[in-house]
RODO-2510 file (C-alpha; in nm, 4 decimals, decimal comma):
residues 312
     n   res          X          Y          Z
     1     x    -1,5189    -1,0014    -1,9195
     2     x    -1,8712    -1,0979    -1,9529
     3     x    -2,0887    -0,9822    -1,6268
     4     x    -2,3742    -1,1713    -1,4564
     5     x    -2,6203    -0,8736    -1,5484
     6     x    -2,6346    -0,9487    -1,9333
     7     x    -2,8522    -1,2856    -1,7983
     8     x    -3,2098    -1,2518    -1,7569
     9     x    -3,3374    -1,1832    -1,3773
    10     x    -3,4897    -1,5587    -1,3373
    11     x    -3,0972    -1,6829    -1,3975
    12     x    -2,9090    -1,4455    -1,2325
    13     x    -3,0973    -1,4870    -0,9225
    14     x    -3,0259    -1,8790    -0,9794
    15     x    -2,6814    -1,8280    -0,9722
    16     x    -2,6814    -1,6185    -0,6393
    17     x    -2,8881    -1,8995    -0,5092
    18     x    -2,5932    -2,1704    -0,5877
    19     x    -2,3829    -1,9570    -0,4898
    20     x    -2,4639    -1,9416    -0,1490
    21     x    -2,5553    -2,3274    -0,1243
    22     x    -2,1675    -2,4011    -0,2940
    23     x    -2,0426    -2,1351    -0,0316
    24     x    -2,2430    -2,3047     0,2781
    25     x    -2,1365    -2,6365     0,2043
    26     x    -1,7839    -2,5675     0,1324
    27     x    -1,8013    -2,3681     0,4745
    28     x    -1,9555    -2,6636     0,6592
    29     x    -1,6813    -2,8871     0,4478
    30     x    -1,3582    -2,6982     0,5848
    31     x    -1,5493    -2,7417     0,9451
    32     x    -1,6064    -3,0599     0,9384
    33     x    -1,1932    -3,1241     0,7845
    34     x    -1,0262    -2,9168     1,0392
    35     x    -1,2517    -2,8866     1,3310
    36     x    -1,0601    -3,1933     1,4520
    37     x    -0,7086    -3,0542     1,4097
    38     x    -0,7833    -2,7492     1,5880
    39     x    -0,9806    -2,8310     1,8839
    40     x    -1,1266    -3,2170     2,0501
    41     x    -1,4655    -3,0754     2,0390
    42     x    -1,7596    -3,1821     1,7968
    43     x    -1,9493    -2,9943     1,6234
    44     x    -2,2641    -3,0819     1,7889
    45     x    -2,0880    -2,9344     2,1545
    46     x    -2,0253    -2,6403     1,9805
    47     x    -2,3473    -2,5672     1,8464
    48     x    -2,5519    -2,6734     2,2258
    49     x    -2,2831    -2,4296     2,4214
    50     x    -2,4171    -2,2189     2,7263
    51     x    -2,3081    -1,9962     2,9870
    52     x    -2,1666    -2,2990     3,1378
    53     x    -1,9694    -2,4605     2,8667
    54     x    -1,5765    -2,3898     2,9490
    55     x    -1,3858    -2,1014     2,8022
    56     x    -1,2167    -2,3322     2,5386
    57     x    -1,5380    -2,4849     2,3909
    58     x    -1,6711    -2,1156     2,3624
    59     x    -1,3848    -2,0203     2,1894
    60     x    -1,4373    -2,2917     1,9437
    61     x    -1,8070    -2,2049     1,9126
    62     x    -1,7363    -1,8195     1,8326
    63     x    -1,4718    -1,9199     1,5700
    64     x    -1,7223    -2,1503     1,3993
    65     x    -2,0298    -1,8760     1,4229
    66     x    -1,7361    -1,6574     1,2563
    67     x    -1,6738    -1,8512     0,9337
    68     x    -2,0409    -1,9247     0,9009
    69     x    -2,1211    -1,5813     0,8851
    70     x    -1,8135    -1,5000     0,6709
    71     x    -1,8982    -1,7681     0,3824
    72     x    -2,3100    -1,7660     0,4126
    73     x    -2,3321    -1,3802     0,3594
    74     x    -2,0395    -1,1796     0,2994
    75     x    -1,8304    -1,3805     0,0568
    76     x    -2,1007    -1,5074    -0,1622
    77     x    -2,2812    -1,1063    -0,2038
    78     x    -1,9147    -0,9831    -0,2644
    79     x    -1,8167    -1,2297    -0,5114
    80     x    -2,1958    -1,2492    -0,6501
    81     x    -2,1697    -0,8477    -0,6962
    82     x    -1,8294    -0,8970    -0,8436
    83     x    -1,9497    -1,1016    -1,1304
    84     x    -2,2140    -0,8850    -1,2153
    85     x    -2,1591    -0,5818    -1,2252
    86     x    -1,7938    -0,3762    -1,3402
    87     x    -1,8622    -0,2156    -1,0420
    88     x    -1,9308    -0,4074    -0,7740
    89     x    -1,8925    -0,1401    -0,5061
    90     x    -2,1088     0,0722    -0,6644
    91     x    -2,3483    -0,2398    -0,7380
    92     x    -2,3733    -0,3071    -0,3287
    93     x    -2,4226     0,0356    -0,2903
    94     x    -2,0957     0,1230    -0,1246
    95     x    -2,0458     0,4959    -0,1555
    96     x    -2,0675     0,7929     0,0615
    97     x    -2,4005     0,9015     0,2665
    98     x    -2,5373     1,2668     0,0433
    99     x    -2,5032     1,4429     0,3645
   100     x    -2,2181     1,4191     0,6508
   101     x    -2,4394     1,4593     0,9055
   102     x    -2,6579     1,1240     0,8385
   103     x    -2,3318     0,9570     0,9949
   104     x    -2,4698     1,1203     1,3303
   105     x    -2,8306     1,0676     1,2560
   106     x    -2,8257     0,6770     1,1939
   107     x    -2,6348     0,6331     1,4701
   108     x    -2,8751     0,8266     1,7068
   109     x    -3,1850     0,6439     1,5354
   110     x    -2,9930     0,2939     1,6598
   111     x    -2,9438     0,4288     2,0076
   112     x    -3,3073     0,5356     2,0467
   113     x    -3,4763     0,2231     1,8678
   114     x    -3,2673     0,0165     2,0902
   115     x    -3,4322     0,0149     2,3893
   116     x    -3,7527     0,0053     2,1892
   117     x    -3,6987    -0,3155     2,0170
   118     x    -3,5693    -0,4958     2,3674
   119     x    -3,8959    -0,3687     2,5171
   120     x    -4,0930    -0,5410     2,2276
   121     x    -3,8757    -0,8216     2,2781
   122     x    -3,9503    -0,8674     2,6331
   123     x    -4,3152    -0,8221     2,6356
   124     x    -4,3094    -1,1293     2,3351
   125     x    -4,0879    -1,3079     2,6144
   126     x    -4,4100    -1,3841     2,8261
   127     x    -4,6143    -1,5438     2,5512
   128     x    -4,6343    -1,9002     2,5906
   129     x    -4,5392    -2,0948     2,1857
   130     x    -4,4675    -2,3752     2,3734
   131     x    -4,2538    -2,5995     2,5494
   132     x    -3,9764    -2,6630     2,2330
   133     x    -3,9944    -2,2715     2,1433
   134     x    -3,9006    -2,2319     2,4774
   135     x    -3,6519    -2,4747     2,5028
   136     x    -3,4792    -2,3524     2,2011
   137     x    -3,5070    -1,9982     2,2919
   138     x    -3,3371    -2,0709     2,6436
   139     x    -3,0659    -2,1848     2,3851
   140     x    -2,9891    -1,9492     2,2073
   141     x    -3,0397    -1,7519     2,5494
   142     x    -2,7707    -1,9303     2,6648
   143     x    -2,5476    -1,9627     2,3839
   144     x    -2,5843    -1,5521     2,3921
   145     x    -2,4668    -1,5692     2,7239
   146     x    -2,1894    -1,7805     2,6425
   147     x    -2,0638    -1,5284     2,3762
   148     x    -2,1211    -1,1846     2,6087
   149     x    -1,8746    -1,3734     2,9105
   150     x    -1,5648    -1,2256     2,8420
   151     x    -1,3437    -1,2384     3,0836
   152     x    -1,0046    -1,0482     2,8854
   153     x    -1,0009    -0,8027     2,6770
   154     x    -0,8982    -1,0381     2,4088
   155     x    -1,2008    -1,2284     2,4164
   156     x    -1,3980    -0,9280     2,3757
   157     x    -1,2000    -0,8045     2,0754
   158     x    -1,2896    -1,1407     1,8994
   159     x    -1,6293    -1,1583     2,0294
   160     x    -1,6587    -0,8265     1,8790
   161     x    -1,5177    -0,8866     1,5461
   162     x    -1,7550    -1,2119     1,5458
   163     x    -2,0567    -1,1256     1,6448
   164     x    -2,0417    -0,7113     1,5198
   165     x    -1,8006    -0,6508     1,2365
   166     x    -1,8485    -0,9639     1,0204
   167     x    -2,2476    -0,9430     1,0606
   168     x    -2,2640    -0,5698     1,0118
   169     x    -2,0824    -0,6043     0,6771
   170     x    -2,2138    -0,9927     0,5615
   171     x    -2,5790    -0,9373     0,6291
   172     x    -2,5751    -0,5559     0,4242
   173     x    -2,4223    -0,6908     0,1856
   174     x    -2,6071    -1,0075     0,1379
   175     x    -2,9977    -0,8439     0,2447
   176     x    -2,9632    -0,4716     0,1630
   177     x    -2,7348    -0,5003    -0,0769
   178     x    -2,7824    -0,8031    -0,2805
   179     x    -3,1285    -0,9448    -0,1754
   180     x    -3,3103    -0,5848    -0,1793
   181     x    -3,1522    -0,4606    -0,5025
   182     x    -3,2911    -0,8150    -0,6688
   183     x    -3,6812    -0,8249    -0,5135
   184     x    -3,7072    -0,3805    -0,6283
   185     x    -3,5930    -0,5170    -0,9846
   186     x    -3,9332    -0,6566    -0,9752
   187     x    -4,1412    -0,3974    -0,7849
   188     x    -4,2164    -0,0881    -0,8514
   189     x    -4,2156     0,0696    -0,4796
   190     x    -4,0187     0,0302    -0,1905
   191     x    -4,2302    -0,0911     0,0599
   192     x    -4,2112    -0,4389    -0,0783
   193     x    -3,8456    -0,5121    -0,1462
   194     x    -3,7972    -0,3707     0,2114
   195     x    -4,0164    -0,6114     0,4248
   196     x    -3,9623    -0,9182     0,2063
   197     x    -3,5482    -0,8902     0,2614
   198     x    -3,6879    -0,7959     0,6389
   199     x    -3,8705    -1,0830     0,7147
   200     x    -3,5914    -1,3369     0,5438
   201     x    -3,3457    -1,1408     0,7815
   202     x    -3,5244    -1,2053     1,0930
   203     x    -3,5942    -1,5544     0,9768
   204     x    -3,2175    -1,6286     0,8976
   205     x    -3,1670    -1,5223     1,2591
   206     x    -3,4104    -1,8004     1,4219
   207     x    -3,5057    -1,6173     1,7090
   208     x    -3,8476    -1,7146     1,7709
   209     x    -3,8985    -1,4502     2,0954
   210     x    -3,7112    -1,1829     1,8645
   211     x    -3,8728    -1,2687     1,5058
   212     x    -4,0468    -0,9163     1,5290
   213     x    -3,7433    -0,7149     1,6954
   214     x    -3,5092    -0,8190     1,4331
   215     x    -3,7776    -0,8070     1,1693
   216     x    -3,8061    -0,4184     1,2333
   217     x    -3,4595    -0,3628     1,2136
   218     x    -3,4151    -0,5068     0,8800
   219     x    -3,6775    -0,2985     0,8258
   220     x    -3,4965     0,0312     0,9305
   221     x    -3,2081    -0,0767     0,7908
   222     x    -3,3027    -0,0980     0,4884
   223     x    -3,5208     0,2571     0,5563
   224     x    -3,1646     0,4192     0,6528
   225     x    -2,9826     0,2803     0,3262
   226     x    -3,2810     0,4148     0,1087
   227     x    -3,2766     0,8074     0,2289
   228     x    -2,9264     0,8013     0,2797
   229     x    -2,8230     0,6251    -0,0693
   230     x    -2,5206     0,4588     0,1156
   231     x    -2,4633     0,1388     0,2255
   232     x    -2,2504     0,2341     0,4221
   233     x    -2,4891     0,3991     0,7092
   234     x    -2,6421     0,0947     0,7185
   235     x    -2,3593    -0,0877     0,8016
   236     x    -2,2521     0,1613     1,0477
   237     x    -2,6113     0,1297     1,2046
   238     x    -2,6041    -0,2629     1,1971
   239     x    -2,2394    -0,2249     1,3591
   240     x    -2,3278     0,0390     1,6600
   241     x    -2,6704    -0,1938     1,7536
   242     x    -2,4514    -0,5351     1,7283
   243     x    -2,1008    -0,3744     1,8962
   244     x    -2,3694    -0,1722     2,1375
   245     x    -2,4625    -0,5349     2,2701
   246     x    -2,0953    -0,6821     2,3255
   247     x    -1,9522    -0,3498     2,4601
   248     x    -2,2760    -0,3856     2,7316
   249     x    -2,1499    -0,7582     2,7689
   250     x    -1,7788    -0,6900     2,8171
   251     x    -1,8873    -0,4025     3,0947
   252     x    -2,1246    -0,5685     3,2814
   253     x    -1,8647    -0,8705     3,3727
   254     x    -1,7227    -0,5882     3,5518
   255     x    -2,0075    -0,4493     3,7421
   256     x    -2,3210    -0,6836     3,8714
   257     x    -2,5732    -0,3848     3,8534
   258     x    -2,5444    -0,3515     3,4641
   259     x    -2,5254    -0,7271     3,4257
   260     x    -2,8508    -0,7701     3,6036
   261     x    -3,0479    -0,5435     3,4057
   262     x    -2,8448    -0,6461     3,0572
   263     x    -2,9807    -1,0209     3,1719
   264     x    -3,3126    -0,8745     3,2521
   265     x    -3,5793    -0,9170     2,9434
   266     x    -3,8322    -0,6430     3,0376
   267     x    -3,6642    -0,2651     2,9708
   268     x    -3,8333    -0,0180     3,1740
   269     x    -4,1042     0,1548     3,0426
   270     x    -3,9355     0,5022     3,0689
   271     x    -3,6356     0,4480     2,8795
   272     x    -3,8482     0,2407     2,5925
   273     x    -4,0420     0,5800     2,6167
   274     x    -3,6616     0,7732     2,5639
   275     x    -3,5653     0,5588     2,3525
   276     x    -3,8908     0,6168     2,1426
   277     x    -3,8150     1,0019     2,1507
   278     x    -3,4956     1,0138     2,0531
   279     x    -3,5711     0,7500     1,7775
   280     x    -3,8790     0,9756     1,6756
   281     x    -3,6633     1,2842     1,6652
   282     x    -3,3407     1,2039     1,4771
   283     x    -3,5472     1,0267     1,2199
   284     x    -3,7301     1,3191     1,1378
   285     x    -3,4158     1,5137     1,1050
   286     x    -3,3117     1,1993     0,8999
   287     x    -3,5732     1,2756     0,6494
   288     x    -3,5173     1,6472     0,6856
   289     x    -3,1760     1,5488     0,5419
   290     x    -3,2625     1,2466     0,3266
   291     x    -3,0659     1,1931     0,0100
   292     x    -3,2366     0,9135    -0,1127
   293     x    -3,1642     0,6303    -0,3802
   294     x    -3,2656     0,7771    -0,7478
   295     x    -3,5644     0,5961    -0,9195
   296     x    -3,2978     0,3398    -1,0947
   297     x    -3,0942     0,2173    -0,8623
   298     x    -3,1239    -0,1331    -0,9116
   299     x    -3,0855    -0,0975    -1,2591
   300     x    -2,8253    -0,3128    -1,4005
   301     x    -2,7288    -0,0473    -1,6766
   302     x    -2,7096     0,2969    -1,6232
   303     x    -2,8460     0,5401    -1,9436
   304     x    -2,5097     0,6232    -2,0583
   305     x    -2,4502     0,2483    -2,1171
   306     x    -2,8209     0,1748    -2,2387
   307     x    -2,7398     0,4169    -2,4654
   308     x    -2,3974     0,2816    -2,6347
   309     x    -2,6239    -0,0383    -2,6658
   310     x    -2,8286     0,1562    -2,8574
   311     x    -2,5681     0,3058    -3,0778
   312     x    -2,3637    -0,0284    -3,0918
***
């Protein structure tokens, strides 16, 4: 079998491209065939939901966002990386973190830049962009709260598979492992691959108030798979801040204290100043125990195989 990595960079990126344009359209396709079999709702209600849109339109609306997500990230890096590479785990990155311990640590470094990011989140909540930013930020506000109102245990087990499981494991594959391992292929540091795949992340997620929260945490993201060497963490790490949010949800139906400050914007000061500690700390233990990528990573041979070319 012929792999995707004998092509030259300019193609092979070309081909990711179409991929994810074929996979889109087919996704939006199989919508738009069975959407009407399965529920009396069009696609335009399900994309304008809110908090007050009835339990079976929300349903429809979180099983939509689902197959989105599944066939715009994760199945076009999986199958990209599967043409491309012999190896396609080892291609994404998928293999154990260097140290045990860095399981702990990136979960700690979510917990602690949680709070952070919210509080950088809420103080961008009081500019003023506008009257349509802010109409289509009270949107996706609403749609949010929509998603978090789960009133069985059911609902929260799909909300959580929806809005955690399948995003943890799409977007790494697609950014950190796809996008990042194509932009270091032509840079010779870091720095860059990180915050270009960073800023396409945050603008994939068109959150206008939250353009620099979620732009940071591509950033760590890809930080945390770079000294650990594993995907994995990062997926983990993307998993615990998503799940963190619909666990939060699911409680605070429950109990009207936590749902008033989960609805609240502005995080105290003192526990964005925790937060900030315990972020502070456990990434310094992080890079205490670091285990980063080696200098070739993104290399589509390794030297044993430049080698037999050499030979052959």
């Amino acid at each position: 079998m012929k792999y995707f990595r004998i092509y030259p960079w300019g193609l092979r990126l070309f081909l990711f491209l179409m991929m994810i344009v074929t996979m889109s359209g087919f996704v939006y396709l199989m919508i738009a065939a069975f959407l009407p079999r399965l529920t009396p709702f069009s696609f335009v209600q399900i994309a304008e939901i809110s908090e007050h849109s009835p339990a079976s339109l929300v349903n429809a609306s979180i099983l939509v966002q689902g197959m989105l997500n599944l066939f715009m990230f994760l199945v076009p890096a999986f199958v990209f990386s599967y043409l491309t590479h012999p190896s396609p785990a080892s291609y994404l990155g998928l293999r154990a973190p260097g140290k045990k311990i860095q399981w702990v640590l990136v979960i700690l470094i979510m917990l602690g830049a949680m709070p952070v990011l919210e509080f950088i989140g809420g103080l961008i909540s009081h500019i003023d962009f506008g009257a349509k930013v802010k109409a289509e930020q009270a949107a996706n506000d609403g749609m949010m709260n929509a998603y978090l109102d789960m009133p069985s245990f059911g609902a929260f087990v799909r909300t959580f598979i929806v809005m955690a499981v399948v995003p943890a494991i799409g977007e790494e594959f697609f950014f950190r492992g796809v996008m990042l391992r194509f932009v270091k292929q032509r840079s010779r540091k870091m720095v860059f691959p990180i915050v270009f795949t960073a800023l396409v992340f945050a603008y994939a997620h068109t959150n206008v108030y939250g353009y620099l929260s979620i732009f940071l945490a591509g950033v760590l993201l890809a930080v945390i798979y770079y000294l650990t060497g594993s995907l994995w963490c990062s997926i983990v790490a993307h998993l615990f801040f998503n799940g963190s949010q619909v666990i939060l949800g699911y409680i605070g139906n429950s109990n009207a204290t936590l749902k008033t400050f989960i609805n609240n914007n502005d995080v105290p000061v003192y526990l964005a100043a925790g937060g900030a500690i315990l972020f502070v700390v456990s990434f310094y233990l992080l890079l205490r125990n670091k285990t980063p990528l080696p200098e070739n990573w993104a290399d589509d041979y390794t030297p044993g195989e430049l080698s037999q070319q050499q030979i052959n």
